[in-house]
PAGUFI-270741 format. One record per residue (C-alpha): residue number from 1; residue in three letters; x, y, z. Coordinates in nm, 4 decimals, decimal comma. Example, Ala and Ser with C-alpha at 12.3 -4.5 7.8 and 13.67 -1.06 7.14 Angstrom:
2
- seq;type;u;v;w
- 1;ALA;1,2300;-0,4500;0,7800
- 2;SER;1,3670;-0,1060;0,7140
***
This chain:
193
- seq;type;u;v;w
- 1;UNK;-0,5756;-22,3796;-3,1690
- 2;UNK;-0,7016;-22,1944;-2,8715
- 3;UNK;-0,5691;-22,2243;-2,5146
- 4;UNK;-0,7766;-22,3759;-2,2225
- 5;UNK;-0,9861;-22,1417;-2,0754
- 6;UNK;-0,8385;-22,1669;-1,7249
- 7;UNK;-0,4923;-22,0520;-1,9244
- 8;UNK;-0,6744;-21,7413;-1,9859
- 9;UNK;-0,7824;-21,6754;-1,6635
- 10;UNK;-0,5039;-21,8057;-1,5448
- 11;UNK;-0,2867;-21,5170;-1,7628
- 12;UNK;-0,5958;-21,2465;-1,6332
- 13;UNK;-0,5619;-21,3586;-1,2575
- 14;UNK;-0,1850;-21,3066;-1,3004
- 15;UNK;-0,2751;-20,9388;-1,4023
- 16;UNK;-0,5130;-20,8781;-1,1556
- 17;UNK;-0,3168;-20,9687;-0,9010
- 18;UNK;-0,0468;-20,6825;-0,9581
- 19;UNK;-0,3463;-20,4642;-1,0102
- 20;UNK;-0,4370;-20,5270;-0,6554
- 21;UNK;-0,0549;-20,5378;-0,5321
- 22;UNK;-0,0845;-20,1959;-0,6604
- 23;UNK;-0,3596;-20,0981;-0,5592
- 24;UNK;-0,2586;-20,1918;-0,2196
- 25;UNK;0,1041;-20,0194;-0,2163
- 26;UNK;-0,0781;-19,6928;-0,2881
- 27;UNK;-0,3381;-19,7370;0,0282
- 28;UNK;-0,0289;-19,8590;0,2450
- 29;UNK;0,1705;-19,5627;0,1520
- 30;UNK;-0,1286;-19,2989;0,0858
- 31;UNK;-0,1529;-19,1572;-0,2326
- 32;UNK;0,0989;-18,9052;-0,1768
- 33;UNK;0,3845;-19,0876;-0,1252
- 34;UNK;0,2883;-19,3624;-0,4007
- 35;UNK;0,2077;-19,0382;-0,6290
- 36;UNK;0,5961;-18,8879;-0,5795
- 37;UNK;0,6807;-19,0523;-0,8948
- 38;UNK;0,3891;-18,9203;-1,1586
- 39;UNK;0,4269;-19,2297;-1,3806
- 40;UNK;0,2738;-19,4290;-1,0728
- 41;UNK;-0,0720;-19,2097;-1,0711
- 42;UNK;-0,1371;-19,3484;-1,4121
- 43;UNK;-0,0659;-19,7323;-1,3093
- 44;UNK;-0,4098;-19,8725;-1,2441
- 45;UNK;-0,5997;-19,6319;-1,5011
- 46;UNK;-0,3799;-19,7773;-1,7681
- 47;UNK;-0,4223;-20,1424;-1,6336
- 48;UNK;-0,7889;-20,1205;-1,6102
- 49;UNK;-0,7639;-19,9931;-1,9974
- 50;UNK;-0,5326;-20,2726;-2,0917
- 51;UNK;-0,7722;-20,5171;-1,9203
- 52;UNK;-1,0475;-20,3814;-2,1367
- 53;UNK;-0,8705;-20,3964;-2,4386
- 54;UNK;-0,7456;-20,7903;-2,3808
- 55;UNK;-1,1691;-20,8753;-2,2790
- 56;UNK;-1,2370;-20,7509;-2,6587
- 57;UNK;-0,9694;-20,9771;-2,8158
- 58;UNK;-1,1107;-21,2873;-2,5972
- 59;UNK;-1,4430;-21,1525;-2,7172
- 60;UNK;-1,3240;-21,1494;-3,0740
- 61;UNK;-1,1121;-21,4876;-3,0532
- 62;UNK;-1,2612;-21,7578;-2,8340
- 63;UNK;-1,6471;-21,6707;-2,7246
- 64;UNK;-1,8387;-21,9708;-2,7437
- 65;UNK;-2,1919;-21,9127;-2,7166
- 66;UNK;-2,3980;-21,5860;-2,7396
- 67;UNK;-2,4458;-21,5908;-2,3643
- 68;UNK;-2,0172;-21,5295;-2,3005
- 69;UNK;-2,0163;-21,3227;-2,6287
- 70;UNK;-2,2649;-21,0754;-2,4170
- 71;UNK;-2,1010;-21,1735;-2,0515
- 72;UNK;-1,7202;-21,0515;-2,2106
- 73;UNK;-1,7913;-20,7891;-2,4144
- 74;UNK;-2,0012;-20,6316;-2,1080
- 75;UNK;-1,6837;-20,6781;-1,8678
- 76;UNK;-1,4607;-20,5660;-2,1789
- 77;UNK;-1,7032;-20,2337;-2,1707
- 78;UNK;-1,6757;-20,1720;-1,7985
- 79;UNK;-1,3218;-20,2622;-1,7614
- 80;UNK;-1,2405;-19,9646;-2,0448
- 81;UNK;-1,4917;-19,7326;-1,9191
- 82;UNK;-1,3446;-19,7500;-1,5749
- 83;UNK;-1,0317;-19,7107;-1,6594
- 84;UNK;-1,1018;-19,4199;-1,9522
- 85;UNK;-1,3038;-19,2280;-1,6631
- 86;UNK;-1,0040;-19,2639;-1,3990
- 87;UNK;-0,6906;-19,1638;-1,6722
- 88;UNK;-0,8537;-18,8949;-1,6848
- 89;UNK;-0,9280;-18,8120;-1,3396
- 90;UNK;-0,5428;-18,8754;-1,3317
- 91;UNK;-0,4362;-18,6531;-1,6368
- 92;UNK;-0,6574;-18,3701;-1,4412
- 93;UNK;-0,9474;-18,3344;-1,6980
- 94;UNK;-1,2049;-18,4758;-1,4408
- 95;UNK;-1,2345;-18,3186;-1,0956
- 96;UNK;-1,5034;-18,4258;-0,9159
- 97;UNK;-1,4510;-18,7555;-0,6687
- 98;UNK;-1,8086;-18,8660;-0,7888
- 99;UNK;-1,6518;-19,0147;-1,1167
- 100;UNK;-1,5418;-19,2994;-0,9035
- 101;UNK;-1,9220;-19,4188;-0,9139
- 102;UNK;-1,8191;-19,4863;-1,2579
- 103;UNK;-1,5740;-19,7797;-1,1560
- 104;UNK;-1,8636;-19,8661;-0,8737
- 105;UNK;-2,0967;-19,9049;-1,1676
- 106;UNK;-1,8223;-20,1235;-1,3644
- 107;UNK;-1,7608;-20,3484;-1,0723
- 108;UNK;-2,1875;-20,4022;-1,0106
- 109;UNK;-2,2537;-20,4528;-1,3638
- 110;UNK;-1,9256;-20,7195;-1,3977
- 111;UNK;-2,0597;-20,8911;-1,1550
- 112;UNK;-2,3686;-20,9119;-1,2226
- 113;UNK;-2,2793;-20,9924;-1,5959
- 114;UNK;-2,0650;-21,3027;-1,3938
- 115;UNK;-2,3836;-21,4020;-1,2507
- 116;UNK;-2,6107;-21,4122;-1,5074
- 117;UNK;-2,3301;-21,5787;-1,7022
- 118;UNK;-2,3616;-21,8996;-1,4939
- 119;UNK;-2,6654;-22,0761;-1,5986
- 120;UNK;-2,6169;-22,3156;-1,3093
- 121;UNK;-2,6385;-22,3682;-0,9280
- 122;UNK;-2,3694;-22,2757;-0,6738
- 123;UNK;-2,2863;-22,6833;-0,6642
- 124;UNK;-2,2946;-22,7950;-1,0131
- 125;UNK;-1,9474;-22,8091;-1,0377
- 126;UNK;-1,6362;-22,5795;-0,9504
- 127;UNK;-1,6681;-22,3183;-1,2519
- 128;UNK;-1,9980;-22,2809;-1,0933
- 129;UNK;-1,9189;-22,1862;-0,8074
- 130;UNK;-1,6204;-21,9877;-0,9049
- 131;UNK;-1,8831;-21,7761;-1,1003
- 132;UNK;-2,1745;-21,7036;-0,8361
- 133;UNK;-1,8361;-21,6377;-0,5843
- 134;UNK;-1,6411;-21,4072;-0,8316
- 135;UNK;-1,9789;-21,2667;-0,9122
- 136;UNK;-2,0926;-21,1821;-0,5601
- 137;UNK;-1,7647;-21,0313;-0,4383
- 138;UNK;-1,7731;-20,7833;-0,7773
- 139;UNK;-2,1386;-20,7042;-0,6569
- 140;UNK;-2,0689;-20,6652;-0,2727
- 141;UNK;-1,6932;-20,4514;-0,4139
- 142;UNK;-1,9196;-20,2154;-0,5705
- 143;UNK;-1,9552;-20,0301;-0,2394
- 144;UNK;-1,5681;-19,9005;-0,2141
- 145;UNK;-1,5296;-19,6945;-0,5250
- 146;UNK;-1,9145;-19,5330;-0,3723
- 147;UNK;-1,7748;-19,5017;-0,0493
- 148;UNK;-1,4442;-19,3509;-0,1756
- 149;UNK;-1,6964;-19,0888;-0,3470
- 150;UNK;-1,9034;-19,0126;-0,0437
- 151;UNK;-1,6372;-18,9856;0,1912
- 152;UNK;-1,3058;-18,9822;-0,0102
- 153;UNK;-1,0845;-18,9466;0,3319
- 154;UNK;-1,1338;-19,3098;0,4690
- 155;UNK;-0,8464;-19,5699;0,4321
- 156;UNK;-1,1115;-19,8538;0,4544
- 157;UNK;-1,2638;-19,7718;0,1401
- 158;UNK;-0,9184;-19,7768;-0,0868
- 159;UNK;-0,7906;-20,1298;0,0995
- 160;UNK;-1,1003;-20,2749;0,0418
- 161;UNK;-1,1163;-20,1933;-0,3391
- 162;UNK;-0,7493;-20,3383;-0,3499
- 163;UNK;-0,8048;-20,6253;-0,1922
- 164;UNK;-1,0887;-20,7349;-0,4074
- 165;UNK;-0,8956;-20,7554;-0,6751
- 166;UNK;-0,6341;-20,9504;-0,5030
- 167;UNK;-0,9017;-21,1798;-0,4106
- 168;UNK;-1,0497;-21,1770;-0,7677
- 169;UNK;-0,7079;-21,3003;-0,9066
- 170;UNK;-0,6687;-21,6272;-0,6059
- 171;UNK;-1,0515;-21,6993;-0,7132
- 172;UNK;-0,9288;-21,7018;-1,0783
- 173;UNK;-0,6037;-21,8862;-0,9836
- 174;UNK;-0,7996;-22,1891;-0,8784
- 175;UNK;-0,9909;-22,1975;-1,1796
- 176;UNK;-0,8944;-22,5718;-1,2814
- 177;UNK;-1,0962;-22,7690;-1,5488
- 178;UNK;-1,0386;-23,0840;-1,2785
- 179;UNK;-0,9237;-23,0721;-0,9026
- 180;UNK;-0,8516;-23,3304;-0,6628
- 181;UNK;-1,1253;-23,1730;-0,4095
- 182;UNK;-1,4114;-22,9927;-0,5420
- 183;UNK;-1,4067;-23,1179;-0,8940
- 184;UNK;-1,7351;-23,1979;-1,0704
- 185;UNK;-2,0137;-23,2104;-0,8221
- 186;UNK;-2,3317;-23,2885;-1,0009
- 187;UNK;-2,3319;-23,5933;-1,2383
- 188;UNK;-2,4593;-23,3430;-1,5539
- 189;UNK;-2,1248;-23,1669;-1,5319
- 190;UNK;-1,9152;-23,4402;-1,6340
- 191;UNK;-1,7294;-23,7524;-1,5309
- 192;UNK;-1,5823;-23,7698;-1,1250
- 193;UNK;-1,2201;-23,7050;-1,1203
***
């Protein structure tokens, strides 16, 4: 028996919202300080890889239709590239700050993979929207990790790549298969709470 899907991104929004608590310590403190204590430098790298590696086994376990076999194995793919490319920006093989285009390119194509996931309007019902707004604010995040590689000195660009993911995780959190306000909007999408 599989769990609900809103358990599973549920359990992801749970892990995406550390991911952007860290995310947001280190731009609070500035990498420096956060970086005092080495194991903290490989934090997100190894979450990102971790979130990669869980997108495969919900590939592998509970895709329903070819459509989310192709949506979850494309954010699996980003997710582990992004977090390959910056463990090893961390372990010192990579130099360069333009290898964060890598994790721009992860965010653009995850959301756009979220986009063209939802066969539906904004207002067919709430997984709907959830979709075009999760998919949207992946697309729009895309600019941090490029302007963290044009101009790698500005706070702006590390708080706002933190705080997309802690906004990822409350747009997950209210994932809900029925809702007191905004359930099921359109009469195709099922019965009115």
């Amino acid at each position: 028996m599989l769990p609900r899907a809103e358990i599973a991104h549920w359990l992801f929004a749970a892990g995406f919202l550390f991911f952007g608590l860290v995310l947001l310590a280190e731009a609070i403190v500035g990498q420096a300080v956060f970086r005092r204590r080495p194991w903290r430098a490989y934090l997100w790298p190894s979450l990102a890889l971790f979130a990669g590696v869980w997108l495969w086994a919900i590939v592998v376990f509970s895709t329903f239709s070819t459509l989310h076999l192709v949506a979850h194995s494309v954010w699996a793919q980003a997710a582990t590239a992004a977090g390959a490319v910056e463990l090893a920006r961390v372990r010192g093989r990579l130099h360069s700050q333009y290898w964060s285009l890598v994790t721009a390119a992860a965010l653009f194509i995850s959301g756009a993979s979220f986009l063209v996931h939802e066969q539906n309007g904004w207002l067919f019902a709430r997984s709907a929207f959830l979709h075009h707004l999760i998919g949207w604010t992946l697309v729009v995040a895309s600019v941090f990790p490029v302007g963290a590689a044009l101009r790698p000195r500005r706070a702006l660009w590390s708080y706002g790549f933190a705080l997309t993911f802690v906004a990822f995780a409350v747009m997950l959190f209210s994932d809900r298969d029925v809702a007191s306000i905004f359930g099921h909007l359109s009469e195709l999408a099922g019965g009115k709470p």
